[in-house]
C-alpha positions in Angstrom: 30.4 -2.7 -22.6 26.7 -3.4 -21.8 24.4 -1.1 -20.3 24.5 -1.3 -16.3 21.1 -1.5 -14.1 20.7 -1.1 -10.6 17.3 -1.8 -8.9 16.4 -0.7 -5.6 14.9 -3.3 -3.7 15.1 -7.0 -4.1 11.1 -8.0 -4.0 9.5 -9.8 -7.2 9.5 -7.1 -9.6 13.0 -6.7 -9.5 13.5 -10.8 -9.8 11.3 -10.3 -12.9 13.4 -7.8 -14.2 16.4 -9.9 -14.3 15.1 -12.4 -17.4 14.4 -9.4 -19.5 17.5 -7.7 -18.7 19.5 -10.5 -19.7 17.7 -11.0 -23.1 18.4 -7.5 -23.6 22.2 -7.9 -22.6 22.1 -5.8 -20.2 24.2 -5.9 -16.5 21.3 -5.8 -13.9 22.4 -5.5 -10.6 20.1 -5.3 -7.7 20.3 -3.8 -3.7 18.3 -5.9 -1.6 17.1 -5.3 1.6 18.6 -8.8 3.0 19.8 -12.0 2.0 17.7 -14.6 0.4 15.3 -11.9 -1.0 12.9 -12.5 -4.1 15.7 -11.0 -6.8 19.0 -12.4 -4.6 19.8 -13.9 -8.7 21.2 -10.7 -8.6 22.1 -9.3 -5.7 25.1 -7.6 -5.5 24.7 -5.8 -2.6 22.7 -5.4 0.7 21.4 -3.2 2.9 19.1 -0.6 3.9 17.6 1.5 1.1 17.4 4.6 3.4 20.7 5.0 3.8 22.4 7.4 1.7 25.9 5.9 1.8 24.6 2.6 1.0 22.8 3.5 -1.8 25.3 6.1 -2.9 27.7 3.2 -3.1 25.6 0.7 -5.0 24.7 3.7 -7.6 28.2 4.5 -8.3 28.6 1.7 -10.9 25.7 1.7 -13.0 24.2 3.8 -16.0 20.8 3.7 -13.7 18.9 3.6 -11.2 15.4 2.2 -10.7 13.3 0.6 -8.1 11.6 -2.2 -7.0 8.7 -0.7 -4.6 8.5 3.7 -4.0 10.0 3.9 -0.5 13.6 5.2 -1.0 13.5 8.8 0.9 12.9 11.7 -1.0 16.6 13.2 0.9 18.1 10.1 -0.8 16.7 9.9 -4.4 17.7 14.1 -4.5 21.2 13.2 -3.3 22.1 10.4 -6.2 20.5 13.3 -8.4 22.9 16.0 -7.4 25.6 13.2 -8.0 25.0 13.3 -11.6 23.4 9.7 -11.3 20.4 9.0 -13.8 17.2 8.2 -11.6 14.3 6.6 -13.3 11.9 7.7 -12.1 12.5 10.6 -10.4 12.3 12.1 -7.2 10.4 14.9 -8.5 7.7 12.2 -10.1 8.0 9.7 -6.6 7.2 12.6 -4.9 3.6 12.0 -5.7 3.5 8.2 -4.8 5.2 8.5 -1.7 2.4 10.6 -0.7 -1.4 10.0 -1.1 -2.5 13.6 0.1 0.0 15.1 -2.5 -1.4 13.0 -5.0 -4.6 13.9 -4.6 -3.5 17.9 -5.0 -1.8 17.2 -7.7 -4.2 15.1 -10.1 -6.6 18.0 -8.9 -4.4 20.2 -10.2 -4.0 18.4 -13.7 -7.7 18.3 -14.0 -8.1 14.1 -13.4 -11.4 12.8 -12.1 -11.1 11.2 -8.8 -13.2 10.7 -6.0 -14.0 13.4 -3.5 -11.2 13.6 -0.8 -10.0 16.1 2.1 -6.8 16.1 4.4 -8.2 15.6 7.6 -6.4 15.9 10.9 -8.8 15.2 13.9 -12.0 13.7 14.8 -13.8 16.7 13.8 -13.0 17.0 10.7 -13.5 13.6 9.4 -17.0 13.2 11.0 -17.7 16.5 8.9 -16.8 15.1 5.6 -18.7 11.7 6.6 -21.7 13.7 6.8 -21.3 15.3 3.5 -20.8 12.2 2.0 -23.2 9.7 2.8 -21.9 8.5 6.3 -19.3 5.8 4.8 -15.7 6.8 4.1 -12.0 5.3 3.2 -9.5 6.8 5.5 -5.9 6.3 4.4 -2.6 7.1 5.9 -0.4 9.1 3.4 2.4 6.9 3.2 3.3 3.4 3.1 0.0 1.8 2.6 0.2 -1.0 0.1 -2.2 -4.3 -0.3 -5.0 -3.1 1.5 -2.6 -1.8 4.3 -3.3 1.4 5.5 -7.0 1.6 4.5 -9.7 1.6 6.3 -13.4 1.7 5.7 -15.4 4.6 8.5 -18.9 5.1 9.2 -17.9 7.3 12.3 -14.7 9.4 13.4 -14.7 6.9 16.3 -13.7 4.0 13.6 -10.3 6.2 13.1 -9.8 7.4 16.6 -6.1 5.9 17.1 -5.1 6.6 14.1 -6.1 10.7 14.5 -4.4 10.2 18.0 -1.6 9.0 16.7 -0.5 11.7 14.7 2.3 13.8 15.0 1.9 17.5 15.0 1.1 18.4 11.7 0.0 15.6 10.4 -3.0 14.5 8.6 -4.6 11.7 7.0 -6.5 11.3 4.0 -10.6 10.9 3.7 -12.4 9.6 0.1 -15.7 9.1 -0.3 -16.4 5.7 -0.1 -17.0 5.0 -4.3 -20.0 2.9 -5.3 -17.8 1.5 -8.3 -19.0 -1.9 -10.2 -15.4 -2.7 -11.3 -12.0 -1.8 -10.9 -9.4 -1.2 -13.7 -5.9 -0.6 -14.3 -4.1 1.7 -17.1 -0.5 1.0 -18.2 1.7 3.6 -19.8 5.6 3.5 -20.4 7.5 6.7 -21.0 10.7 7.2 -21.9 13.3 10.2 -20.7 12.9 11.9 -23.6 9.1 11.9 -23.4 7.8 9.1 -26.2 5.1 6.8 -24.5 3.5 3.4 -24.8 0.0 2.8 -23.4 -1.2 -0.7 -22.7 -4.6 -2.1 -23.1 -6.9 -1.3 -19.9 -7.3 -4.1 -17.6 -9.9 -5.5 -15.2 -8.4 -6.3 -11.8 -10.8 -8.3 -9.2 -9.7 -7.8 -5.4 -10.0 -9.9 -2.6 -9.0 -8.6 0.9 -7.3 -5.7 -0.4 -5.0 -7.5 -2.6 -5.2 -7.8 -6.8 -6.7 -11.6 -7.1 -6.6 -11.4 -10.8 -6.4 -9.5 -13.7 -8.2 -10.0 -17.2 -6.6 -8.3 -20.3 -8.0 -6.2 -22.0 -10.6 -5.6 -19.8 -14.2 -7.1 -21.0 -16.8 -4.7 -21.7 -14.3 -2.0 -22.5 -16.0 -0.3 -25.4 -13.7 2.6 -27.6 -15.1 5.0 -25.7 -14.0 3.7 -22.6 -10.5 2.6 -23.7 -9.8 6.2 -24.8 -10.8 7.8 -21.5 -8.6 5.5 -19.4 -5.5 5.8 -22.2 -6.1 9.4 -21.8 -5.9 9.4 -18.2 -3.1 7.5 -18.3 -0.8 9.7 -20.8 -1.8 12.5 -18.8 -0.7 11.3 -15.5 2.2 10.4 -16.7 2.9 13.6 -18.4 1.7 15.8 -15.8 4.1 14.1 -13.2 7.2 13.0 -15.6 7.0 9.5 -14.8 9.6 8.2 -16.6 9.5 4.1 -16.6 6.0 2.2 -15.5 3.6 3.7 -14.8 -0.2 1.9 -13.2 -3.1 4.0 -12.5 -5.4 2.0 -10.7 -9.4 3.7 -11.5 -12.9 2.9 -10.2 -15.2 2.4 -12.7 -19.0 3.8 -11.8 -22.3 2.8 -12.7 -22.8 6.1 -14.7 -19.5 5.0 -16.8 -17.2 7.3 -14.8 -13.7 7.1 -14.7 -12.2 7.9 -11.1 -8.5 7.4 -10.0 -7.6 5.6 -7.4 -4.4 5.3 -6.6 -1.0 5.0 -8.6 2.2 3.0 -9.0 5.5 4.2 -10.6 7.4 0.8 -11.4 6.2 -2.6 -12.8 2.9 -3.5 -11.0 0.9 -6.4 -10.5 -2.0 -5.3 -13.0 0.3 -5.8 -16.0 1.9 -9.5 -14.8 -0.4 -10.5 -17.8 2.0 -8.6 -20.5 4.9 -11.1 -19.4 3.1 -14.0 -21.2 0.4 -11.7 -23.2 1.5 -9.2 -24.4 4.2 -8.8 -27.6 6.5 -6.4 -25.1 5.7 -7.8 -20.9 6.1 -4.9 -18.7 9.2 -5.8 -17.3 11.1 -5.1 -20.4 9.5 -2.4 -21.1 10.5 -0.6 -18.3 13.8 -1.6 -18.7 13.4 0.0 -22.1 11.9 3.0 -20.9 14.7 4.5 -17.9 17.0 3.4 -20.0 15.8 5.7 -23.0 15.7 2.7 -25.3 12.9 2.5 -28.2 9.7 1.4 -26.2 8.4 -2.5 -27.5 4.6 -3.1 -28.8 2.4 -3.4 -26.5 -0.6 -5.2 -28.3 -1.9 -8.3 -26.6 -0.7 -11.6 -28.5 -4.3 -13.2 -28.0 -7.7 -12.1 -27.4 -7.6 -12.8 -23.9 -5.2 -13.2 -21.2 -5.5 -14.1 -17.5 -3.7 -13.6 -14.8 -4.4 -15.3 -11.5 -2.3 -14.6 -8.5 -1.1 -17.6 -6.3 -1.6 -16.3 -2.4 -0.4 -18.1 0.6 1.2 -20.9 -1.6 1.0 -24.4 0.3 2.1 -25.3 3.4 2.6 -28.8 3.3 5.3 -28.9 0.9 7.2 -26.4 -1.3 5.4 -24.2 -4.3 8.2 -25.7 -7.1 6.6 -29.3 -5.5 3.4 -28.4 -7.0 4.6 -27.5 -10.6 4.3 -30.7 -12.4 0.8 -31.3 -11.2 -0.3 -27.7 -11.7 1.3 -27.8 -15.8 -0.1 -31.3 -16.6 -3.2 -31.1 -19.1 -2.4 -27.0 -19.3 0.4 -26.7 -21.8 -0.6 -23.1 -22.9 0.2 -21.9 -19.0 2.9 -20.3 -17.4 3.8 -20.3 -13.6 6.4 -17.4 -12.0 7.5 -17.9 -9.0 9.2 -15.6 -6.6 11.6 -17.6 -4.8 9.4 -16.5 -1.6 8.4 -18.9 1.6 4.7 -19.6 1.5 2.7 -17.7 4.3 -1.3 -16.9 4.6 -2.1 -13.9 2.3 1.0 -13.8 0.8 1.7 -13.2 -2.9 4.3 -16.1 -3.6 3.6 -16.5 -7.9 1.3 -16.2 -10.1 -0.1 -18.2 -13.4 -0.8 -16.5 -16.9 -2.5 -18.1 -19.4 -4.1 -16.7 -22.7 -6.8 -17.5 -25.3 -10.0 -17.0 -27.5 -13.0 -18.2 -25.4 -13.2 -15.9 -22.0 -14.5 -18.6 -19.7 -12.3 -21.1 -20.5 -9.3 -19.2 -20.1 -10.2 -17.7 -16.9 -11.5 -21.2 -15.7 -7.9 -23.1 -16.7 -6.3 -20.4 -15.1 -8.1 -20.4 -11.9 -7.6 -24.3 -12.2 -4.1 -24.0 -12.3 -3.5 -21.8 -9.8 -5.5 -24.1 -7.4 -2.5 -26.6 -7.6 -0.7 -24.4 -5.2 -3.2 -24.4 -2.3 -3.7 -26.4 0.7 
């Protein structure tokens, strides 16, 4: 009888799951939010990911549980938990990235390097740390920020006002010092139930808007030195929380060669799309592998380069599938996802990976390729 999955959530990530899972024989089944979702291939239920009974029912007849995105309530992922069901990750490790000001406390308390930070709750407050750090600051809320959502550059506690009066009683929000980094990197590790890990090779992502543009693997530049200190980081986070599964760490890098998290993800994330055409194992099976306590895959990179370029917005004249043949002529070495989504501004609806020896030309097919699929 093969091995059942159930993913929470039926966004890309979980529709990129579902190749994987069949190479692997596995039965992947997924709980999407609503019909006609990214991952609907296998959607065998719907509904709302916050109610217990619903997710209590689609849990009953599968070996696991993971997830698509980190929203499920903490009252929820506890429940399945008490029901005997295996939950990968954790509630005790999605504590952490279902809450930035948690986070925060927490990589303190295991010793990471990360900006400076404070829970703030009112005008006061935030104008004081502004002052002690430089006058410029990143205000987040806590939860649910994703994409640039949620975040919010201050140079006064005025810039945050309605978001201070907004709270509820007891609430806060979170302040970082506003990071004069020169690039931003991403560290992948998997880790199994049982404790064995993979780390993959640090990226470079480049933003734009708030939201990953692209990704280079391994990152350029990245000297031993370097690679170990993000690895470590990496490992660490993921041993000091139990992350069982995928898990990102997002870091600044400084001009002084400082390491600084940013921000994490537990699940597949869009930093390692890269591994799907680049790497020996792509992230997807490996965290497949990983929650289900299977022997993790290698996770060396299958060239010397490989680029990932996210297609945003997608056209509007006609379809994204429309745009294939044109986009794949004179690039046979590149490969297009799609995520069965409708094009709209800003969106991410695909991506294109594409790998290599020379740098420049990799990243410059790439970026050609994915300029099929705008208008």
């Amino acid at each position: 009888m093969s091995l059942r999955v159930g993913i929470v959530g039926g966004g890309q990530l979980a529709r990129m799951m579902i190749a994987p899972a069949v190479e692997l024989g596995l039965d992947v089944r997924v709980l999407a939010e609503e019909p006609g979702m990214a991952a609907g291939l296998a959607a065998t239920a719907t509904g709302d990911y916050r109610d217990l009974e619903t997710v209590r029912a689609f849990a009953r007849d599968v070996d696991v549980i993971t997830f698509d995105h980190e929203h499920v309530p903490q009252d929820v992922l506890r429940a399945l938990v008490a029901d005997g069901i295996a939950v990968h990750p954790g509630p005790d490790a999605l504590f952490y990235a279902q809450d930035k000001l948690r986070m925060r406390a927490k990589l303190a308390e295991l010793g990471m390097p990360q900006p400076e930070w404070a829970a703030i709750s009112d005008a006061t407050g935030l104008q004081a740390f502004l002052d002690a750090n430089g006058g410029r600051a990143v205000v987040k809320t806590p939860r649910g920020g994703y994409d640039g959502k949620g975040v919010r550059v201050v140079s006064t506690a005025a810039d945050a006002v309605d978001w201070i009066d907004a709270l509820e009683p007891g609430g806060q929000l979170l302040v970082e010092e506003l990071v004069d980094f020169t690039r931003e990197l991403a560290q992948q590790v998997a880790r199994r139930p049982s404790g064995s890990w993979r780390a993959y090779p640090v990226v470079e992502t480049v933003q734009r808007g708030g939201v990953c543009a692209e990704v280079i693997a391994p990152a350029p530049r990245a000297g031993q030195r370097l690679t170990d200190v993000a690895e470590g980081i990496g490992v660490a986070i993921a041993e000091g929380l139990g992350v069982t599964g995928m898990l990102a760490v997002e870091l600044f890098e400084t001009a002084d060669e400082r390491l600084l998290v940013n921000e994490l993800a537990m699940r597949p994330h869009n930093s390692g799309h890269w591994s799907q055409d680049g790497a020996v194992t792509g992230q997807f099976e490996q965290h497949l592998r990983a929650v289900l306590d299977l022997p993790l895959g290698d996770t060396e990179p299958r060239a010397p380069w490989s680029v990932m370029i996210n297609i945003l917005g997608g056209p509007v004249s006609d379809s994204l599938e429309s745009r294939i043949p044109g986009a794949l002529t004179g690039h046979p070495g590149a490969k297009v996802h799609t995520y069965g989504k409708a094009p709209r501004p800003g969106r991410k609806v695909g991506h294109v990976n594409l790998t290599g020896s020379d740098l420049d030309a990799v990243v410059s097919d790439a970026r050609g390729v994915a300029a099929h699929f705008d208008d």
